[in-house]
Each structure stands twice: as structure tokens, then as C-alpha cells.
C-alpha positions as CSV (number, residue, x, y, z in Angstrom):
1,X,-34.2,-99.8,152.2
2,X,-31.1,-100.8,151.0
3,X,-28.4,-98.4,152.4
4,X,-24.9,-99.9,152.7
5,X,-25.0,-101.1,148.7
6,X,-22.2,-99.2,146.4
7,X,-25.2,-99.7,143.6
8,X,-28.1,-96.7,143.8
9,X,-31.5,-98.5,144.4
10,X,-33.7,-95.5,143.6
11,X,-36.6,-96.0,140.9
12,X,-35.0,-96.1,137.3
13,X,-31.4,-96.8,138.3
14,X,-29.6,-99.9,136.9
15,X,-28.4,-102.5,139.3
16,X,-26.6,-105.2,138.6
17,X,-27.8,-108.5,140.4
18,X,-26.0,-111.2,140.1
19,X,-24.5,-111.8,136.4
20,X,-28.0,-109.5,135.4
21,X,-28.4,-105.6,135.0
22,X,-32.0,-104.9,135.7
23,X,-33.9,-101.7,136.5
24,X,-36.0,-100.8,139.7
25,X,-39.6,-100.2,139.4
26,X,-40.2,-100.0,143.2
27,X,-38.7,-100.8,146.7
28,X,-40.9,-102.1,149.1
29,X,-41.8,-101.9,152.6
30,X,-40.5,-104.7,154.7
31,X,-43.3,-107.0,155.4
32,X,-42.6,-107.8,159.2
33,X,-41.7,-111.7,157.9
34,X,-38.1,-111.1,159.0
35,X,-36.4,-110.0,155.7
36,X,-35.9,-106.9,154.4
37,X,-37.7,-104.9,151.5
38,X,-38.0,-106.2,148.7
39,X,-37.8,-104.8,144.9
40,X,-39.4,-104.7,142.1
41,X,-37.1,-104.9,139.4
42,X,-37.5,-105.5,135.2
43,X,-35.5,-106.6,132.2
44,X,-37.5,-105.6,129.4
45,X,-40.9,-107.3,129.5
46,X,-39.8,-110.0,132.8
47,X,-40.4,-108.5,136.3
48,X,-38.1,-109.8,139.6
49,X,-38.5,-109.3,143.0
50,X,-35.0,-109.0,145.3
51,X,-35.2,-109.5,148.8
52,X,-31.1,-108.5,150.2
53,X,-29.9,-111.6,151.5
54,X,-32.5,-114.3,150.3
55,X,-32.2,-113.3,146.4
56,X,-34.4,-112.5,142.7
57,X,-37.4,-114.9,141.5
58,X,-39.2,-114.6,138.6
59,X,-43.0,-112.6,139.4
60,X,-46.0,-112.6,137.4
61,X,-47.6,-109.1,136.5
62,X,-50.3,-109.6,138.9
63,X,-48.1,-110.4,141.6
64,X,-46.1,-107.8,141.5
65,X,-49.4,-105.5,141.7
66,X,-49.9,-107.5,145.2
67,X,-46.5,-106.7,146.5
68,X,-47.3,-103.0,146.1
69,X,-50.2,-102.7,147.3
70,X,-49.2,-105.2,150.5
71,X,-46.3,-102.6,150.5
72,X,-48.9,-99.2,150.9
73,X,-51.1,-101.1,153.7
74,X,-47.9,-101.5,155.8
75,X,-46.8,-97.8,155.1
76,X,-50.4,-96.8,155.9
77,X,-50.0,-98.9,158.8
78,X,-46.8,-97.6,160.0
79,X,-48.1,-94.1,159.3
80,X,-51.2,-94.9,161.6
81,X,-49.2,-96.1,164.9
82,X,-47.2,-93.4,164.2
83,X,-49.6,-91.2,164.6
84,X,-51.4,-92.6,166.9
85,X,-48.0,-92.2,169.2
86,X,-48.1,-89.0,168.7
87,X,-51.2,-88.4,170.2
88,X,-50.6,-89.9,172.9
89,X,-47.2,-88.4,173.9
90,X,-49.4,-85.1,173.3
91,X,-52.5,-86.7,175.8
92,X,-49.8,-87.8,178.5
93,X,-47.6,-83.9,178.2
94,X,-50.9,-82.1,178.8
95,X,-51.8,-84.2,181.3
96,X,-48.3,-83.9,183.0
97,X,-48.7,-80.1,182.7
98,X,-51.8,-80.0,184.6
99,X,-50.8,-82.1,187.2
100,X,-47.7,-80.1,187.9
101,X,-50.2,-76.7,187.9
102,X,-52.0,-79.0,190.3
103,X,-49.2,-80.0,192.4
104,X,-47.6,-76.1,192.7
């Protein structure tokens, strides 16, 4: 996420955003839109999202629900190409390996 900032963006750190000190609740996947990650961030009962670079809005309770769970379906996403690579750097290594006990 956010990895050049002086401020630590971990869960339950205080940040300070603009003139505001609020506390992250969760940093989120970037959504493939073009911005970064956003977070989720609180002061007292009010919740914020951040997005580096485009700023903090006001979110409803419910919407910050959506933004997590958005936020697992691209991780799970990410996780499943991932793996999915994997496999088939595995596939195309066996296959090379038989070919070259073909070939010798």
C-alpha cells in the first residue's frame, strides 16, 4: 500500500490527513480503476476512505462493508492468477524436461 509515507499505515496507527488525526481500520486492495488502495479510516463514530493522491470522503457504514469485501474478491482474484501461473510455469518445465530427454 502506501510505502514512501513518513506516517505508519498499519491497522490501529494514527495518521494524520490533512488538518485531521484519524485511525486505520483497513487498507485496501487497489481496484484496477487507476488509483491506488484506498483506506478505511475512523474518527470516533464517522468512517473515511483515503485514496493517496485523490483524497478522504465521508462513507456510510454499509459502504465501507462494500469496499472490503470488493477488496477480498480482488485478493482472491490476485491469489487465483497467481496460482494459476504457477501451474503453468510447472506444466511448461515438465514439458521442457521431457522434451530435452526426448531430444538427447
Amino acid at each position: 500500500m502506501n510505502r514512501n509515507s513518513k506516517q505508519d499505515w498499519t491497522v490501529g496507527q494514527t495518521v494524520r490527513v490533512g488538518f485531521m488525526s484519524l485511525v486505520v481500520v483497513a487498507g485496501l486492495e487497489a481496484t484496477g480503476d487507476g488509483n491506488p488502495g484506498a483506506y478505511i479510516l475512523t474518527s470516533g463514530t464517522q468512517l473515511y476512505s483515503f485514496v493517496p493522491h485523490n483524497g478522504v470522503s465521508k462513507i456510510t457504514d454499509e459502504q465501507a462493508v462494500e469496499m472490503c469485501e470488493e477488496s477480498k474478491r480482488i485478493s482472491a482474484a490476485r491469489a487465483a492468477r497467481a496460482q494459476a501461473q504457477v501451474a503453468r510455469v510447472s506444466a511448461n518445465a515438465s514439458v521442457c524436461a521431457r522434451l530435452k530427454a526426448i531430444a538427447a
